[in-house]
PDB file of N, CA, C and O in Angstrom:
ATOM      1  N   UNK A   1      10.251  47.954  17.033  1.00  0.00           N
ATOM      2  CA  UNK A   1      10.313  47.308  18.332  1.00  0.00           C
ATOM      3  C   UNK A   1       9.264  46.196  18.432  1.00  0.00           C
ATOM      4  O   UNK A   1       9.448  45.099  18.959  1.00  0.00           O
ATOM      5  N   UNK A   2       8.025  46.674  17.795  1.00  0.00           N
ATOM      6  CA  UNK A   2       7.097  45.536  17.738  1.00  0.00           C
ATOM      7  C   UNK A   2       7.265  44.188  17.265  1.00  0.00           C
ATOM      8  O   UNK A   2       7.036  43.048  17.669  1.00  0.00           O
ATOM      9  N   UNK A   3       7.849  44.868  16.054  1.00  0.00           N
ATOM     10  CA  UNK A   3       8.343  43.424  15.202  1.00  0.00           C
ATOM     11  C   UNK A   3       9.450  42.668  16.130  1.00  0.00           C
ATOM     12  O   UNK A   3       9.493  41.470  16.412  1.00  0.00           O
ATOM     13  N   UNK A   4      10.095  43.433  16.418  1.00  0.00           N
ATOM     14  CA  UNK A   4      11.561  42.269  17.116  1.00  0.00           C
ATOM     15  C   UNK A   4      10.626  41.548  18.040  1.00  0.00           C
ATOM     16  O   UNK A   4      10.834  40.336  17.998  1.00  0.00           O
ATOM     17  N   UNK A   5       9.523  41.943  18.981  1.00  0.00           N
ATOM     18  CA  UNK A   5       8.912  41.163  20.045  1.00  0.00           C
ATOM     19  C   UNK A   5       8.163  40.247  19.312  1.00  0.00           C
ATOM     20  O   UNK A   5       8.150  39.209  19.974  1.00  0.00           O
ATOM     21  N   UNK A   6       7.671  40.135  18.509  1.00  0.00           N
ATOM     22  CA  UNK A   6       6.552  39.637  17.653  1.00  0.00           C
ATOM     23  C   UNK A   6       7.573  38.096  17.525  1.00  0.00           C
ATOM     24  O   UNK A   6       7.264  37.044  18.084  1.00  0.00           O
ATOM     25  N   UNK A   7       8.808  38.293  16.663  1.00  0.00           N
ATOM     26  CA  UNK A   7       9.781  37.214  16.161  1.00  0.00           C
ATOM     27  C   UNK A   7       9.770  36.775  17.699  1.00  0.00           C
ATOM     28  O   UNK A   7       8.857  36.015  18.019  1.00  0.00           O
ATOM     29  N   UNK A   8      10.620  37.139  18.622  1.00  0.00           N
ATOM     30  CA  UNK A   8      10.667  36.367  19.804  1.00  0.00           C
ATOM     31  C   UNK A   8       9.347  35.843  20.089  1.00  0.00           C
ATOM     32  O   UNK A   8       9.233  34.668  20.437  1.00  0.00           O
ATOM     33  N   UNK A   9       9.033  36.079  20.054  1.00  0.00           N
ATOM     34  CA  UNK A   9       7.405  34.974  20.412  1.00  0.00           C
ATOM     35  C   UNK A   9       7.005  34.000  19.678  1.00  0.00           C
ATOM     36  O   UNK A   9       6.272  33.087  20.057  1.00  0.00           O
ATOM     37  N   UNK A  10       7.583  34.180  18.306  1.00  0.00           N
ATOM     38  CA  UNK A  10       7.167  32.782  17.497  1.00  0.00           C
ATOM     39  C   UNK A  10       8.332  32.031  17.486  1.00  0.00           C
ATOM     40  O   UNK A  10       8.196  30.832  17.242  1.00  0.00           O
ATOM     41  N   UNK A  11       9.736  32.573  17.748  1.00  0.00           N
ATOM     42  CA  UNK A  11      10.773  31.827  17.817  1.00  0.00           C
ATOM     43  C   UNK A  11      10.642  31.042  19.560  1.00  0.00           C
ATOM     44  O   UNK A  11      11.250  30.012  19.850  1.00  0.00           O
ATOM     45  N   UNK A  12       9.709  31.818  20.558  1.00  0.00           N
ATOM     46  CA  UNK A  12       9.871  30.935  21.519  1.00  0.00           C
ATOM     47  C   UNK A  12       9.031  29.927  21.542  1.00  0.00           C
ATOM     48  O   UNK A  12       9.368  28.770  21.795  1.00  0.00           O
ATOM     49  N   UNK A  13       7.902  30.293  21.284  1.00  0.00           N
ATOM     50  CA  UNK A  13       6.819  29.343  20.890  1.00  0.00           C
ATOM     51  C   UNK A  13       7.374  28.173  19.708  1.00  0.00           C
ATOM     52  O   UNK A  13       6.971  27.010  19.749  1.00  0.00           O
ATOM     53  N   UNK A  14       8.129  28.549  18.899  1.00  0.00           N
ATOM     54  CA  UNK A  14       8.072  27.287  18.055  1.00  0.00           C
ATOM     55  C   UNK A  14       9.085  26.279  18.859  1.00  0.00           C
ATOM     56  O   UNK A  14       9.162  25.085  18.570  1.00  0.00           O
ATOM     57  N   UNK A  15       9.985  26.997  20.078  1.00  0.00           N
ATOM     58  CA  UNK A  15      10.866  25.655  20.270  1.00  0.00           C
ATOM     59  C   UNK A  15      10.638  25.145  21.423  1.00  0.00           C
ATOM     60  O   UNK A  15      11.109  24.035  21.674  1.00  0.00           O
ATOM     61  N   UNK A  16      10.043  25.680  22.164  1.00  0.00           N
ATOM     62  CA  UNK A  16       8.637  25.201  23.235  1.00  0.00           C
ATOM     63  C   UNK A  16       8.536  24.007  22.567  1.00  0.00           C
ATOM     64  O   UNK A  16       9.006  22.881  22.731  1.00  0.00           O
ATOM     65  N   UNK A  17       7.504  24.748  21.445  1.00  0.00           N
ATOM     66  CA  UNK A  17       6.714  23.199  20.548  1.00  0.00           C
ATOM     67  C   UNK A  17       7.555  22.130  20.295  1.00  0.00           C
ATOM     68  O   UNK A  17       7.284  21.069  20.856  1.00  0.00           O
ATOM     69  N   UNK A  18       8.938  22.211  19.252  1.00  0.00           N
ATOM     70  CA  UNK A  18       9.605  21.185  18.863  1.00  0.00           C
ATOM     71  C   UNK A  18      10.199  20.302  20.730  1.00  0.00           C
ATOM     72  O   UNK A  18      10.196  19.072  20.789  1.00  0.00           O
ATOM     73  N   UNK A  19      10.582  21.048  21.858  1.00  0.00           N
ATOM     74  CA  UNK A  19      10.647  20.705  23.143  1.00  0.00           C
ATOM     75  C   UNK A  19       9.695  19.783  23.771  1.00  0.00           C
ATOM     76  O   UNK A  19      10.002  18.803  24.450  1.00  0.00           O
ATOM     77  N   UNK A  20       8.760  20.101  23.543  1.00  0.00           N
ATOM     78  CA  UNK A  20       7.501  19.295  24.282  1.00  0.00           C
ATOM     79  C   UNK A  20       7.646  18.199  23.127  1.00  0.00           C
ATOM     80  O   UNK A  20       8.378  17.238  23.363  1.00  0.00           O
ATOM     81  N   UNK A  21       7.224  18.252  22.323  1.00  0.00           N
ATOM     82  CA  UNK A  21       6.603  17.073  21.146  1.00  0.00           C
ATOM     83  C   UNK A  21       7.799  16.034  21.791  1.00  0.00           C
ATOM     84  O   UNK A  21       7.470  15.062  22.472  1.00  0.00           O
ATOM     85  N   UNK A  22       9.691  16.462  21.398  1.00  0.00           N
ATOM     86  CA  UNK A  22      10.163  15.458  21.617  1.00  0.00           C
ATOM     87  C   UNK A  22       9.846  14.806  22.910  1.00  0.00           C
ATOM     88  O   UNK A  22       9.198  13.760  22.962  1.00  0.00           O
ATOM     89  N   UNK A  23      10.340  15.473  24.040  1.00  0.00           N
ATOM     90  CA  UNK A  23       9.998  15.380  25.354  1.00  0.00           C
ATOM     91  C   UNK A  23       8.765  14.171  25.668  1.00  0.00           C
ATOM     92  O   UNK A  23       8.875  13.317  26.547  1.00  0.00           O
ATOM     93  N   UNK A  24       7.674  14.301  24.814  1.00  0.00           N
ATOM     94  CA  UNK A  24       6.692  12.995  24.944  1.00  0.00           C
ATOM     95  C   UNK A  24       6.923  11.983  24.277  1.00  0.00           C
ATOM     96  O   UNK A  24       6.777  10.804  24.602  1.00  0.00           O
ATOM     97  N   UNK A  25       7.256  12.380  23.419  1.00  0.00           N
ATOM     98  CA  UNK A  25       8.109  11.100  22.248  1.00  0.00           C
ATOM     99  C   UNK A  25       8.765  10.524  22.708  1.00  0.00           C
ATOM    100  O   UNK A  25       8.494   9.354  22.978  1.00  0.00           O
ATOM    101  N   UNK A  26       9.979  11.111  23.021  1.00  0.00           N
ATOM    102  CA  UNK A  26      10.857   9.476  23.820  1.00  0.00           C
ATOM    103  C   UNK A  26      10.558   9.333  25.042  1.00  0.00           C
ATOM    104  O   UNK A  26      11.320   8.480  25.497  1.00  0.00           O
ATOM    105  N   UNK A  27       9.655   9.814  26.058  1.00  0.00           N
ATOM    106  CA  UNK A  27       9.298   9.724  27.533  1.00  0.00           C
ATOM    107  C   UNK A  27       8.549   8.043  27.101  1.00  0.00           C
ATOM    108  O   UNK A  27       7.839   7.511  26.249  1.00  0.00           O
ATOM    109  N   UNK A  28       9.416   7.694  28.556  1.00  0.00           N
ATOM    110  CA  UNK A  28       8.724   5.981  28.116  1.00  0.00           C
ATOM    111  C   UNK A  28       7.316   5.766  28.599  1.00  0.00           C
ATOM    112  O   UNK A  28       7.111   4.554  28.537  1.00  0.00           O
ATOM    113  N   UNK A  29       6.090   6.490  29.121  1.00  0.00           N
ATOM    114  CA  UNK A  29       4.865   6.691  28.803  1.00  0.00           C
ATOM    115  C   UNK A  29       4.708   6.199  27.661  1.00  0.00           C
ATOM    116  O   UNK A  29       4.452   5.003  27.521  1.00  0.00           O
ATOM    117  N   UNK A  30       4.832   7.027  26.648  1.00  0.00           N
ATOM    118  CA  UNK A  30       4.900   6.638  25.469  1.00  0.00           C
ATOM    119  C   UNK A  30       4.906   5.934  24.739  1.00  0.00           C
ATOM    120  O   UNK A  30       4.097   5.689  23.844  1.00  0.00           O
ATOM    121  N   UNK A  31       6.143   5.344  25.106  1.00  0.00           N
ATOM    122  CA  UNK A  31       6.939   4.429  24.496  1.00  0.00           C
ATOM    123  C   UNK A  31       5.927   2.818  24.963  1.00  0.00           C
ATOM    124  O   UNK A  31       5.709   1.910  24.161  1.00  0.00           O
ATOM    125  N   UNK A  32       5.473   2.837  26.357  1.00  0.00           N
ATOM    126  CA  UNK A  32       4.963   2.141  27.072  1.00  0.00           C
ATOM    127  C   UNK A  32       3.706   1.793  26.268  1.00  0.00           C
ATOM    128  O   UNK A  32       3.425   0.671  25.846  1.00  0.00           O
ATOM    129  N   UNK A  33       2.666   3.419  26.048  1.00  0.00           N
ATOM    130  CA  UNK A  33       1.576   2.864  25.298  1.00  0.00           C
ATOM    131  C   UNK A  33       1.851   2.650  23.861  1.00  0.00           C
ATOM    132  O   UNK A  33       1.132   1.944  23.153  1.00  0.00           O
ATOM    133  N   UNK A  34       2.526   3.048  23.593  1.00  0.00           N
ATOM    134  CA  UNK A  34       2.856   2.346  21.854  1.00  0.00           C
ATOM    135  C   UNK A  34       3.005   0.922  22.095  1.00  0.00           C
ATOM    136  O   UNK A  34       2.124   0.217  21.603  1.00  0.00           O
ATOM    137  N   UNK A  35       4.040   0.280  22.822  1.00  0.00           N
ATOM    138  CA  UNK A  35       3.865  -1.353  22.681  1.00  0.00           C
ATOM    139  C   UNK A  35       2.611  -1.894  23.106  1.00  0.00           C
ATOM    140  O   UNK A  35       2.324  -2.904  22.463  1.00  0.00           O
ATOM    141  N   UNK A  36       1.617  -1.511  24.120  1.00  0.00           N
ATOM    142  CA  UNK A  36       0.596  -1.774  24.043  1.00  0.00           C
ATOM    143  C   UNK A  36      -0.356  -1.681  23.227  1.00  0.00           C
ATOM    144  O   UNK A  36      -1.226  -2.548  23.146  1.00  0.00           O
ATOM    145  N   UNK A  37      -0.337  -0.730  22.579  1.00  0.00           N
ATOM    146  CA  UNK A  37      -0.923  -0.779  21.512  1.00  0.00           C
ATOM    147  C   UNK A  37      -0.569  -1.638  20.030  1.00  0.00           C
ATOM    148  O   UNK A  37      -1.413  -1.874  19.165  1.00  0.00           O
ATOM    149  N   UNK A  38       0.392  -1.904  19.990  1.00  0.00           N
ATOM    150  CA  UNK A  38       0.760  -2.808  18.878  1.00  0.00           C
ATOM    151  C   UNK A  38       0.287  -4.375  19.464  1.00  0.00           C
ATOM    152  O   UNK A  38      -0.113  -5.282  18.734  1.00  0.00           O
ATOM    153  N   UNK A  39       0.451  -4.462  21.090  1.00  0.00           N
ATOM    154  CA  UNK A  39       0.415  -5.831  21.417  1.00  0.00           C
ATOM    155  C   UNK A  39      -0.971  -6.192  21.200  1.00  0.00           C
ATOM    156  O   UNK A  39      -1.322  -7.317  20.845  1.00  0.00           O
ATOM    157  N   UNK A  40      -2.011  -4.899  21.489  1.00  0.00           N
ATOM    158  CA  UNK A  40      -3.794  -5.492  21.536  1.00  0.00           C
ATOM    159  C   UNK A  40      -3.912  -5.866  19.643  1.00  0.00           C
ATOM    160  O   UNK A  40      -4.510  -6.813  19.132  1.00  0.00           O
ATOM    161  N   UNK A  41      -3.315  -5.030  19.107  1.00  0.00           N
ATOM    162  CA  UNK A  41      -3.916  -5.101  17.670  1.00  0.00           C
ATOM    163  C   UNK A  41      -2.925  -6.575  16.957  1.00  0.00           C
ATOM    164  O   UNK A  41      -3.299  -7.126  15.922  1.00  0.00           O
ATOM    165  N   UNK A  42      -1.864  -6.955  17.607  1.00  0.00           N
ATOM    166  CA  UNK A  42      -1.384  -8.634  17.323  1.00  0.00           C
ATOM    167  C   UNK A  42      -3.079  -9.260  17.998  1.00  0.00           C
ATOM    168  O   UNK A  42      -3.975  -9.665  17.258  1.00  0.00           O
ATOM    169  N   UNK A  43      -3.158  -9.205  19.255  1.00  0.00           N
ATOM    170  CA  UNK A  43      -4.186 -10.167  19.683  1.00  0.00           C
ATOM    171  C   UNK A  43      -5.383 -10.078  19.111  1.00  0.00           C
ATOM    172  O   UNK A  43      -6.149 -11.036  19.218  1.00  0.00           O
ATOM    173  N   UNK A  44      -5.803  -8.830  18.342  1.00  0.00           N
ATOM    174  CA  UNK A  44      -7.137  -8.439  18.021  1.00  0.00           C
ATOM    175  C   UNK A  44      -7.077  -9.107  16.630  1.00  0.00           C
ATOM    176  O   UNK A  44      -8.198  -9.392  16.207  1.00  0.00           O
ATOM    177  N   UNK A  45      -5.900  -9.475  15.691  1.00  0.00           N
ATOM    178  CA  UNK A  45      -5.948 -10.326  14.548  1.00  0.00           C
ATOM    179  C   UNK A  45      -5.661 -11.291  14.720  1.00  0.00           C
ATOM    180  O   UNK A  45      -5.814 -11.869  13.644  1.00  0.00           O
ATOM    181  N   UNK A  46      -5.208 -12.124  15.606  1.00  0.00           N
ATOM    182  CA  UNK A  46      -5.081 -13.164  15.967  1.00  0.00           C
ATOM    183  C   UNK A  46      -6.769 -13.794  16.625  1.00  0.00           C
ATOM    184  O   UNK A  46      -7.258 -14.898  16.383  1.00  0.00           O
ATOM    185  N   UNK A  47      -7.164 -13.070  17.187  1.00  0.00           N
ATOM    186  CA  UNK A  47      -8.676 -13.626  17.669  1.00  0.00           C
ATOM    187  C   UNK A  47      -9.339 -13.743  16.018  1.00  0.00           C
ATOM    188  O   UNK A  47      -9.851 -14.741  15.512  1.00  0.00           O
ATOM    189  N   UNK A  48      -9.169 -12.586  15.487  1.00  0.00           N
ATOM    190  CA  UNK A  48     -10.203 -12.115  13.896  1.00  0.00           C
ATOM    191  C   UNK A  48      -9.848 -13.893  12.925  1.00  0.00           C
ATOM    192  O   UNK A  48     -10.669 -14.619  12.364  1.00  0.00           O
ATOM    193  N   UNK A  49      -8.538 -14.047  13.057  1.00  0.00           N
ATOM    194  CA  UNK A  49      -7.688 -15.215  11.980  1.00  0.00           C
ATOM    195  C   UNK A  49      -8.429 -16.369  12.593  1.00  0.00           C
ATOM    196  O   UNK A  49      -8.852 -17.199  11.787  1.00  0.00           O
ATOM    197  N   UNK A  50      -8.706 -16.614  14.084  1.00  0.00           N
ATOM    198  CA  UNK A  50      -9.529 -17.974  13.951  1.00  0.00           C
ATOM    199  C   UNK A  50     -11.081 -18.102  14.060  1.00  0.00           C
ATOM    200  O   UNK A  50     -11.672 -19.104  14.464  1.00  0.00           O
ATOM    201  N   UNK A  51     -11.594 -17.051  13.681  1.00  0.00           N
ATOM    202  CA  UNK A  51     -13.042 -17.134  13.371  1.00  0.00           C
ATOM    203  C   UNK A  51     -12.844 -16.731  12.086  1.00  0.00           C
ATOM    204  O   UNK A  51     -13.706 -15.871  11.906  1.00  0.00           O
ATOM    205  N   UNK A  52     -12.230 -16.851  11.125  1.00  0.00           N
ATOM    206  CA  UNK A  52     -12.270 -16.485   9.747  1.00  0.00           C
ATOM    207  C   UNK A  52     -12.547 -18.123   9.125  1.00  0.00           C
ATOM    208  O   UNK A  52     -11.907 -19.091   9.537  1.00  0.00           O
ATOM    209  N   UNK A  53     -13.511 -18.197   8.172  1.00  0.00           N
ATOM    210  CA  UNK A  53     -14.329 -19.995   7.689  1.00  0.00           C
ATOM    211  C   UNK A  53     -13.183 -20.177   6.519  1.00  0.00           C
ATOM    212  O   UNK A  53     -12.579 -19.334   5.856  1.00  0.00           O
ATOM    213  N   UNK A  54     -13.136 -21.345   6.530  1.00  0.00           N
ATOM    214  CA  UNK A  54     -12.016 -21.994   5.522  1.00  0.00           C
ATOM    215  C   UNK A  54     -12.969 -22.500   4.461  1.00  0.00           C
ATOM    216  O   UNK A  54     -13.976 -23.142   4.761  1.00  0.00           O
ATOM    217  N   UNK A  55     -12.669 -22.233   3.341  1.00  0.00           N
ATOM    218  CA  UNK A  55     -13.317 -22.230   2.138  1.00  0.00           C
ATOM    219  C   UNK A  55     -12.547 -23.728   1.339  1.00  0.00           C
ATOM    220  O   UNK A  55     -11.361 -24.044   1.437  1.00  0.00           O
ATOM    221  N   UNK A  56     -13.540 -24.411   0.624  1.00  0.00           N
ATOM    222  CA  UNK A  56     -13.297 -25.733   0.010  1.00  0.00           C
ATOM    223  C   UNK A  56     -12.113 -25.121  -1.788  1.00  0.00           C
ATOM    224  O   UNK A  56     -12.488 -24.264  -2.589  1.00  0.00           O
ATOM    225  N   UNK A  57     -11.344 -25.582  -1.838  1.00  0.00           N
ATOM    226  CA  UNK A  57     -10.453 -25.792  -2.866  1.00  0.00           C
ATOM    227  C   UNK A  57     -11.400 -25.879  -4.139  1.00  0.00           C
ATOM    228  O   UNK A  57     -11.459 -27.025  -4.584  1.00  0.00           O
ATOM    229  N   UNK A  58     -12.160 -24.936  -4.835  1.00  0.00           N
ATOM    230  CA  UNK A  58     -12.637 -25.666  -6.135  1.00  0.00           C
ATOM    231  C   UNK A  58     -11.990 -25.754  -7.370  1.00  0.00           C
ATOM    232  O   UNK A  58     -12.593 -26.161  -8.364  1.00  0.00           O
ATOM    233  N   UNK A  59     -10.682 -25.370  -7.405  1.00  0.00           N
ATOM    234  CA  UNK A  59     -10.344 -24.904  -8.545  1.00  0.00           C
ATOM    235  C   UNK A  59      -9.789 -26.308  -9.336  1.00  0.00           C
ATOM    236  O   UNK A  59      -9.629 -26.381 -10.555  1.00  0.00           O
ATOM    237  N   UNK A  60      -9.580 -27.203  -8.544  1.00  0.00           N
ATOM    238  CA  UNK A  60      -8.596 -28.897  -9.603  1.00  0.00           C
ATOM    239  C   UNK A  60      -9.518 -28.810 -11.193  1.00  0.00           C
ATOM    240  O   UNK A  60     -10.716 -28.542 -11.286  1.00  0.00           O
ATOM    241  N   UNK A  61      -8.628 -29.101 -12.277  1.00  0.00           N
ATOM    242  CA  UNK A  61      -8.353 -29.211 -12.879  1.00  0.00           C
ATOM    243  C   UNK A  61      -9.404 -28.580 -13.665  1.00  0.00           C
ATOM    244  O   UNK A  61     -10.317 -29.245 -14.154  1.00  0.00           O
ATOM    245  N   UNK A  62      -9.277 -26.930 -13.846  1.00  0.00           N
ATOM    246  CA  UNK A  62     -10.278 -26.219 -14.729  1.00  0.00           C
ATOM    247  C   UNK A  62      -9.657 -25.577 -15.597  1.00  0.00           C
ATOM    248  O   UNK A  62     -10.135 -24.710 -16.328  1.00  0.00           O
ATOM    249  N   UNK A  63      -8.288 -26.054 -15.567  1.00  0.00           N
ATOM    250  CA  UNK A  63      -7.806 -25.501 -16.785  1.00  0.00           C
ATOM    251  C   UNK A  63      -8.255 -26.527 -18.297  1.00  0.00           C
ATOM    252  O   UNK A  63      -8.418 -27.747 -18.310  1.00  0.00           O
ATOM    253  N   UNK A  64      -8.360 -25.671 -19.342  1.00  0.00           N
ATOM    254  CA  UNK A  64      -8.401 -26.546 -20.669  1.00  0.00           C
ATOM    255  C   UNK A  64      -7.306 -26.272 -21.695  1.00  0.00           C
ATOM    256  O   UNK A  64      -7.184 -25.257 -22.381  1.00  0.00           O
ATOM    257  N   UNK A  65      -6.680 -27.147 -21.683  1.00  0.00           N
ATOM    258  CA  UNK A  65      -5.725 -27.003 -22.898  1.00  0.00           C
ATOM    259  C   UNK A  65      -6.268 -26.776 -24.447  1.00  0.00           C
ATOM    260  O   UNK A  65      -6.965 -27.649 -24.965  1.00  0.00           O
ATOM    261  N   UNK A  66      -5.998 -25.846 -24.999  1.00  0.00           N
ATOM    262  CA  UNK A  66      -6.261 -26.234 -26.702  1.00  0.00           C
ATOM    263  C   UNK A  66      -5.304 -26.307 -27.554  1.00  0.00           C
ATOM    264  O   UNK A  66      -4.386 -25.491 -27.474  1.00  0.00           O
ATOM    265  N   UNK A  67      -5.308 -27.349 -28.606  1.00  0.00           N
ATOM    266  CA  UNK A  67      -4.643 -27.982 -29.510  1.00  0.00           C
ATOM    267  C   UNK A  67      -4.480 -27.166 -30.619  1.00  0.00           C
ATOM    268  O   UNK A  67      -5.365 -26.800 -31.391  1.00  0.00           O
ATOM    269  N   UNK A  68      -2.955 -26.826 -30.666  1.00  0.00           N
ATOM    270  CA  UNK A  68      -2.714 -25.904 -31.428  1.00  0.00           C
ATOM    271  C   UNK A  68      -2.269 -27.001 -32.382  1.00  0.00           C
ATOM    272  O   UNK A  68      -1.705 -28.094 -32.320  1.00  0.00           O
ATOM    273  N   UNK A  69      -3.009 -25.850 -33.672  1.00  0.00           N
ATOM    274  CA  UNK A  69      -2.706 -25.946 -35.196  1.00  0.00           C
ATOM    275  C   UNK A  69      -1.698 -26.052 -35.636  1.00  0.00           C
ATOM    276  O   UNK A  69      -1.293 -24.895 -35.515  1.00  0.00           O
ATOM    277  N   UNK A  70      -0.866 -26.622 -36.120  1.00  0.00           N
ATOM    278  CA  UNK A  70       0.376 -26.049 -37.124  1.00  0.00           C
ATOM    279  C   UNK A  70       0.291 -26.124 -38.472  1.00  0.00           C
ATOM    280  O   UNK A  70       0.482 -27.047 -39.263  1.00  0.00           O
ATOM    281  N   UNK A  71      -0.007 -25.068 -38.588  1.00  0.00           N
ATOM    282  CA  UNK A  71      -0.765 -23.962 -39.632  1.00  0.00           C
ATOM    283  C   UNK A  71       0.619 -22.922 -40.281  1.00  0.00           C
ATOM    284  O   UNK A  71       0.868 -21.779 -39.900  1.00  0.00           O
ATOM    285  N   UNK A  72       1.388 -23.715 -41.354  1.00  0.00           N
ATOM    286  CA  UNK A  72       2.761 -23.211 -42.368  1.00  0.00           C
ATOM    287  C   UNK A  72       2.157 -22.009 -42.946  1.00  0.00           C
ATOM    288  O   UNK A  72       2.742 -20.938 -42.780  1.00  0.00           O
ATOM    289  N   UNK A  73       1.036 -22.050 -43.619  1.00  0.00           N
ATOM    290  CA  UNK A  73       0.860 -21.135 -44.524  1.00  0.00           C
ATOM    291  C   UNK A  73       0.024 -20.148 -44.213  1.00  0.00           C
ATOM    292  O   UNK A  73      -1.155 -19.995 -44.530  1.00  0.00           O
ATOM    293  N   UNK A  74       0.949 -19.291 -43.367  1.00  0.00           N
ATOM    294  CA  UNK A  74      -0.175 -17.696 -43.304  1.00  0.00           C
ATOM    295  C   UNK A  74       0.517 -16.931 -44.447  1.00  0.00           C
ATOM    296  O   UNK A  74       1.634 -17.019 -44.959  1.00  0.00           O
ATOM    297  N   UNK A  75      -0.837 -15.946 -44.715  1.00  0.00           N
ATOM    298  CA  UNK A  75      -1.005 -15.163 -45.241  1.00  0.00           C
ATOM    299  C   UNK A  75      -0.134 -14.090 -44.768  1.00  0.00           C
ATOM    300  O   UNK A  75      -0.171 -13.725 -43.593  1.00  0.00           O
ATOM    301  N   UNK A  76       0.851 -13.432 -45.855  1.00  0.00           N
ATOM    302  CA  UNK A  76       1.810 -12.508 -45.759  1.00  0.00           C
ATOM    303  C   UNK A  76       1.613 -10.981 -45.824  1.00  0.00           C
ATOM    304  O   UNK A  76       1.607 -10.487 -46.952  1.00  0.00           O
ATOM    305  N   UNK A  77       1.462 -10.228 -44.838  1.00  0.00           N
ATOM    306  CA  UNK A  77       0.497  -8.898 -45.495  1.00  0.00           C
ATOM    307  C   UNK A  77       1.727  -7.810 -45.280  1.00  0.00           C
ATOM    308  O   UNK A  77       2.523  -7.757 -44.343  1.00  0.00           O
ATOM    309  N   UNK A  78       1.623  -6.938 -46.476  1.00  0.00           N
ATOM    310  CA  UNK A  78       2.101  -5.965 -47.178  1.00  0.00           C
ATOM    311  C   UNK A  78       1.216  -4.712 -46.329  1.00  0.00           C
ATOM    312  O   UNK A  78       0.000  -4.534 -46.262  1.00  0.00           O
ATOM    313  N   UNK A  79       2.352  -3.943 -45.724  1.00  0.00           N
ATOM    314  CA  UNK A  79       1.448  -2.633 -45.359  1.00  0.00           C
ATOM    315  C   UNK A  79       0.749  -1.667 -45.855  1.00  0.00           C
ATOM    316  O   UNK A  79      -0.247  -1.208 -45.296  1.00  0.00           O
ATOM    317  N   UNK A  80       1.289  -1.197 -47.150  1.00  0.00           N
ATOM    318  CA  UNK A  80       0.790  -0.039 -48.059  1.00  0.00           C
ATOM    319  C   UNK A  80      -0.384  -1.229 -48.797  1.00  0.00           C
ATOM    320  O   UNK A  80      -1.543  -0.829 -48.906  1.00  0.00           O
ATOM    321  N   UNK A  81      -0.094  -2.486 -49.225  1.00  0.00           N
ATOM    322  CA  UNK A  81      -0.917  -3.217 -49.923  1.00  0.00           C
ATOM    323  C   UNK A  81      -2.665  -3.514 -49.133  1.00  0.00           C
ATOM    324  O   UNK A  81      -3.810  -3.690 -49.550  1.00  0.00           O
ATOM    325  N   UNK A  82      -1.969  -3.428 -47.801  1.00  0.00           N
ATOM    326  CA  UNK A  82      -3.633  -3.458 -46.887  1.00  0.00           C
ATOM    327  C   UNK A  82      -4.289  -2.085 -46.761  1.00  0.00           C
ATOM    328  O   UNK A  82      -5.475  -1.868 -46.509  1.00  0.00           O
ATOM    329  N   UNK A  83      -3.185  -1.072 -47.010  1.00  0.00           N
ATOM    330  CA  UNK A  83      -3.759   0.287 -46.980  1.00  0.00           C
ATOM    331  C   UNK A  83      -4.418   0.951 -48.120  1.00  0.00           C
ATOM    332  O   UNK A  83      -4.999   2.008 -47.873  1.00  0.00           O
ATOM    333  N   UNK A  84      -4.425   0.340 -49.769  1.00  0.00           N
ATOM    334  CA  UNK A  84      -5.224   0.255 -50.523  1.00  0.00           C
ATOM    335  C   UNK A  84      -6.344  -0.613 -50.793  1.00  0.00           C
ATOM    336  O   UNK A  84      -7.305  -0.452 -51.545  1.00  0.00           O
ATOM    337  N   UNK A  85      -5.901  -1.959 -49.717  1.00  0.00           N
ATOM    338  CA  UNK A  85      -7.059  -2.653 -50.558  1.00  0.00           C
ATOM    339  C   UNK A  85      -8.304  -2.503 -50.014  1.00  0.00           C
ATOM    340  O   UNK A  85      -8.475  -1.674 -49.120  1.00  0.00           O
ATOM    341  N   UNK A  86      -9.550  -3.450 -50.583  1.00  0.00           N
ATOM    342  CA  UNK A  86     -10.813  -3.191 -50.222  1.00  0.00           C
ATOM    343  C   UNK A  86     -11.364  -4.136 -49.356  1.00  0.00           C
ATOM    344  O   UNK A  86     -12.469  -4.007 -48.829  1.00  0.00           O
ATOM    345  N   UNK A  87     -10.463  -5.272 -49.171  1.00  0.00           N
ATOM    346  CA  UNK A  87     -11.121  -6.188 -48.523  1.00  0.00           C
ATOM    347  C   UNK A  87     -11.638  -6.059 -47.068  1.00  0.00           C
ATOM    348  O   UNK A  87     -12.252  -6.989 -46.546  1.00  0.00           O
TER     349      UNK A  87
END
């Protein structure tokens, strides 16, 4: 008998819970402070973006090209032949 009361109590309690949670969730309270809250944190990066300092471009022309070789004759290497030798 205990046990059957025990289950009803967590079965009422849990749908209480899932009841309420939705119940605030879509209640437009809610709904109300959620867009407010998204709207301060647009304005709060929007204030942050124009006190942020604009930095000078240094990067023109730091690239260096190098002049490749054309270089026919490499050396052909043999696998077992590098795996004996001593060089």
């Amino acid at each position: 008998m205990f046990k059957e009361i025990k289950y009803l109590i967590f079965l009422i309690t849990t749908c209480l819970f899932l009841f309420l949670t939705g119940k605030y969730y879509f209640s437009d309270i809610n709904k109300k402070n959620s867009y407010k809250a998204l709207n301060n944190n647009e304005k709060k990066i929007q204030k942050y973006s124009e006190k942020l300092p604009i930095l000078d471009d240094d990067t023109q022309n730091i690239i260096e090209y190098a002049e490749q070789t054309v270089n026919k004759k490499k050396k052909k290497y043999n696998f077992w032949k590098l795996l004996g030798s001593d060089e």
